[in-house]
Every structure is written in C-alpha cells, then in structure tokens.
C-alpha positions in Angstrom: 3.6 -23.8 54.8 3.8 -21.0 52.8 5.5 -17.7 54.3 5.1 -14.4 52.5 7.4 -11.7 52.8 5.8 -8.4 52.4 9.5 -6.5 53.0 10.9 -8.2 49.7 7.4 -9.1 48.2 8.5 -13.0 47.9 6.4 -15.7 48.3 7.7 -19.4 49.2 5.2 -21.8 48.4 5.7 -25.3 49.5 4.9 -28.1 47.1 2.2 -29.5 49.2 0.4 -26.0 49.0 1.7 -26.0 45.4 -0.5 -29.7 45.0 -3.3 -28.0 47.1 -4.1 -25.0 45.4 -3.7 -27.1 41.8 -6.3 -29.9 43.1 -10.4 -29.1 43.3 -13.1 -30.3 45.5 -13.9 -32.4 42.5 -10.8 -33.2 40.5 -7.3 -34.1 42.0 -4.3 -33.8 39.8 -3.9 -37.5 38.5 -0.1 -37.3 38.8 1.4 -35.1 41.4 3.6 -32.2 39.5 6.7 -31.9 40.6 8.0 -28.0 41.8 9.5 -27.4 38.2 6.0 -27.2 36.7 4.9 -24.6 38.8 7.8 -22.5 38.6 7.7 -23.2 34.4 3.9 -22.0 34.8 4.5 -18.8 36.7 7.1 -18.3 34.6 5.0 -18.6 31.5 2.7 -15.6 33.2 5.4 -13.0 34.1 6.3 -14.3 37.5 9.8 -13.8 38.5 11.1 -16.9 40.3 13.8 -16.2 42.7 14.5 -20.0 43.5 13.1 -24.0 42.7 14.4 -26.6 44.7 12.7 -30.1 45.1 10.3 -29.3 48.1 9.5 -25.1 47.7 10.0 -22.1 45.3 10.2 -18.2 46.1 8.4 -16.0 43.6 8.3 -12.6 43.7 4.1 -12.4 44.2 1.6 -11.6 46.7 -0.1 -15.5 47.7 -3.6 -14.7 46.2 -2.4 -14.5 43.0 -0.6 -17.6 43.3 -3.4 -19.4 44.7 -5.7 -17.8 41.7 -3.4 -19.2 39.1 -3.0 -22.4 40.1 -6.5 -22.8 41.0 -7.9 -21.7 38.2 -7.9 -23.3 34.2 -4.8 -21.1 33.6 -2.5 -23.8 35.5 -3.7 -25.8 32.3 -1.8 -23.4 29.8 
C-alpha cells in the first residue's frame, strides 16, 4: 500500500497501486509495466525519484499527483 511521508514529502507507491491507478474502469493495461516505467514516466515530468526496486518506488510527490498522472493520457507520453 502506498505510504506518504509528509515530514520528507516522499511517496512510495507500490506496483500494484502503480498498475491500479494506470488501469480504467474500461481499459486495463494489456501488459502489466513493470516499476521502471513509472519511475522513467515521472521522471520524464519533473519527478525526483529517490529509489526503484522490483516491487515499489519513492518519489518526492504528494499521492494525488501521482495518481493524476498515471491515470490520466499523460502516462501515455
């Protein structure tokens, strides 16, 4: 689950919330991203990513913009 921080401002998101946010009530991403595309997407919009590993990342951002990005057609970029 994912855990926000608000004394250092860093979000860990899992990569089941990652696949969560990504996927719509009516489109499900056909093949499951791994963790490096989201961190390579945030990236790619000015996030700072403060760690990847296989199951989670930390990124220095509040959750709702996460969840905006990755909900939204920007993830598609």
């Amino acid at each position: 689950m994912s855990e926000y921080n608000r004394d250092t401002g860093i979000l860990t998101l899992t990569l089941d919330e990652a696949h969560i946010y990504h996927s719509t009530a009516d489109r499900l991403p056909e093949i499951a991203p791994g963790m490096e595309f989201y961190a390579d997407k945030l990236r790619k919009f000015g996030y700072e990513i403060i760690s990847v590993s296989k199951e989670n990342l930390k990124v220095k951002a509040p959750e709702n913009e996460i969840w905006e990005l990755l909900s939204g057609q920007h993830v598609y970029l």
